[in-house]
C-alpha positions as CSV (number, residue, x, y, z in Angstrom):
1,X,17.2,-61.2,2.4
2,X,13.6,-61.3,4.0
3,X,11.0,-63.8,1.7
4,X,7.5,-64.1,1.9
5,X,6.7,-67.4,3.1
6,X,4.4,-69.9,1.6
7,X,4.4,-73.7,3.3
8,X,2.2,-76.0,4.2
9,X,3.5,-76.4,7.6
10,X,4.6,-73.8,9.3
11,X,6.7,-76.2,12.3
12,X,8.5,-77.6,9.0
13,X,9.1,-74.0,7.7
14,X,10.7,-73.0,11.9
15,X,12.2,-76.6,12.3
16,X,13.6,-77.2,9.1
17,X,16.5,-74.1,9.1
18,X,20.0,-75.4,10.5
19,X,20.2,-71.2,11.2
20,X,17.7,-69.4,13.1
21,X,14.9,-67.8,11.7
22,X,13.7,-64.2,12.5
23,X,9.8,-64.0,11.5
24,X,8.2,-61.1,10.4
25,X,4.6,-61.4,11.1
26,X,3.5,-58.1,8.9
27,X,0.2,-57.1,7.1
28,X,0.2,-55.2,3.4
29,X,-1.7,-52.5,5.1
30,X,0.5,-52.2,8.3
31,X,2.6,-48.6,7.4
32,X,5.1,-49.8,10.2
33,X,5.3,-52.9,8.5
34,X,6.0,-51.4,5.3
35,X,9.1,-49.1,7.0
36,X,10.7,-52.4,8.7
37,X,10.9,-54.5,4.9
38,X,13.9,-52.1,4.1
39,X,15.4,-52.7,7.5
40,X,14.9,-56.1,7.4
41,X,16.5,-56.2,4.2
42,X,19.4,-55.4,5.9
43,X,19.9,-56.9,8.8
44,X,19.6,-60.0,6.5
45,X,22.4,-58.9,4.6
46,X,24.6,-58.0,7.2
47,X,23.7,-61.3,9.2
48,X,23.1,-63.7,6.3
49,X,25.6,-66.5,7.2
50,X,23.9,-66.5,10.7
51,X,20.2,-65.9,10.5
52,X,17.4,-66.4,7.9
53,X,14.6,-64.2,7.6
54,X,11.1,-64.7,6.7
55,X,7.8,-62.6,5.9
56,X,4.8,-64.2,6.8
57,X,1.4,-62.5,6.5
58,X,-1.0,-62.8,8.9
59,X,-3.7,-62.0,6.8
60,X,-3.2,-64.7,4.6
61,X,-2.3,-66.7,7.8
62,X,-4.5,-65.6,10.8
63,X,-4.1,-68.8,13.0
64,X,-0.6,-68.5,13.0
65,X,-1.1,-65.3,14.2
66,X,-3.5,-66.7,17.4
67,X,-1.1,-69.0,17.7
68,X,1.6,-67.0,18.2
69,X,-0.1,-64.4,20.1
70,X,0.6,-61.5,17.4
71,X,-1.5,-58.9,18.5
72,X,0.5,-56.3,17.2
73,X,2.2,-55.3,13.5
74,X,5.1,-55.9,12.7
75,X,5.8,-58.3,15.3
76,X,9.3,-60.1,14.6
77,X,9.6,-63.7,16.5
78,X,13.4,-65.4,16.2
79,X,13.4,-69.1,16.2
80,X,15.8,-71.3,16.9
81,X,15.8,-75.1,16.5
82,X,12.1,-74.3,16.7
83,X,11.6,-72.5,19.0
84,X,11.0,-68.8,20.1
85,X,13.3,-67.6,21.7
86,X,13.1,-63.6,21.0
87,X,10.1,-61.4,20.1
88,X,10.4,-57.6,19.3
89,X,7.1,-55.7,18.5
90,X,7.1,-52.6,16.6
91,X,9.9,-50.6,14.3
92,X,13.5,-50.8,15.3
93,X,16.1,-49.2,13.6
94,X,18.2,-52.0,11.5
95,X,21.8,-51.2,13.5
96,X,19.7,-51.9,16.6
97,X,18.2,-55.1,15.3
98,X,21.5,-56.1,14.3
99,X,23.0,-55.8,17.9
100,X,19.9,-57.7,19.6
101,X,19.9,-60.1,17.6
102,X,23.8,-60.4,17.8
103,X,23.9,-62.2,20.8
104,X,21.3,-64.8,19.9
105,X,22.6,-66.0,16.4
């Protein structure tokens, strides 16, 4: 299940999962954005003992966005212990997502 994220550190938020973390960078106007929450949805379900999945608007959070180097929405970064380690920009279809992300969880 994708959440929207609120912290007040966003290391802690990366750092702090014992699984990794797939980040949606999104925006609520973003149409793309809006057609990857369903997918998202489930590719969380189907991958929920292995992978956890947060929203984070980069709107409401534009230096993560610099930081990150989001130039693009929706722009889906996968941490582990951390770190990046994977970054897909744009739509993909969830059974696609599901096998990328397969062999990194």
């Amino acid at each position: 299940m994708a959440t929207k994220q609120q912290f007040n550190s966003f290391e802690e938020l990366i750092s702090g999962s014992n699984l990794p973390l797939l980040v949606d960078f999104y925006a609520d106007w973003c149409g793309p954005c809006q057609m990857m929450a369903p997918i998202l949805e489930q590719v969380g379900t189907q991958l929920k003992d292995r992978l956890r999945v947060a929203k984070i608007n980069t709107d409401k959070y534009p230096q993560l966005a610099s930081q990150h180097h989001i130039h693009a929405l929706p722009t889906l970064v996968l941490f582990k212990q951390g770190k990046p380690v994977d970054r897909i920009e744009g739509v993909m279809p969830a059974d696609a997502l599901v096998h990328r992300l397969q062999g990194l969880v």
